[in-house]
C-alpha positions, 0 to 999 in steps of 0.5 A: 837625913842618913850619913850615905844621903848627906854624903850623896849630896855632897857629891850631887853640889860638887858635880851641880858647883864644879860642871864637867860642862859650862850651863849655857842657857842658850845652847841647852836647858838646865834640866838637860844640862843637870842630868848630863852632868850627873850622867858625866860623874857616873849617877843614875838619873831616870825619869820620875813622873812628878819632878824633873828627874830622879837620881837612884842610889844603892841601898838607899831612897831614889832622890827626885829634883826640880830644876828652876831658873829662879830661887823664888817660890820654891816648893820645899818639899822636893830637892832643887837645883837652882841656877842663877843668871847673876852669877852665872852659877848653879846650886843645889837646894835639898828638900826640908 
């Protein structure tokens, strides 16, 4: 992974970790609720056909995520975001 993709991720968990909103499963889905988020910190989320949504970067490869309310099973080929019920958080898993 490029410095500028770590350093992009970086940004991604901080924003996914430390909301501008509360995810609040009952009032809205955590797919919307990760893209107002990103929207929120300034980042391009677009629609991508075979995940959840996309985040286009300058210079560099547009980055596509799921959204899952469960750490089980995931596929580890596309980068996650992760919420947990538990402890009422949420994180970010990048693809292997």
């Amino acid at each position: 992974m490029s410095e500028k993709i770590t350093q992009i991720f970086k940004l991604i968990e901080d924003t996914i970790t430390n909301p501008p909103i509360p995810h609040e499963p009952y009032k809205q889905s955590l797919k919307a609720w990760a893209m107002y988020c990103l929207r929120y910190k300034g980042f391009i989320v677009v629609y991508a056909q075979n995940a959840d949504f996309a985040i286009e970067t300058k210079g560099a490869e547009k980055l596509y995520f799921k959204v899952s309310n469960s750490p089980d099973d995931l596929d580890d080929s596309i980068n996650w975001i992760v919420w947990d019920n538990g402890t009422k958080t949420a994180s970010v898993i990048p693809k292997k």
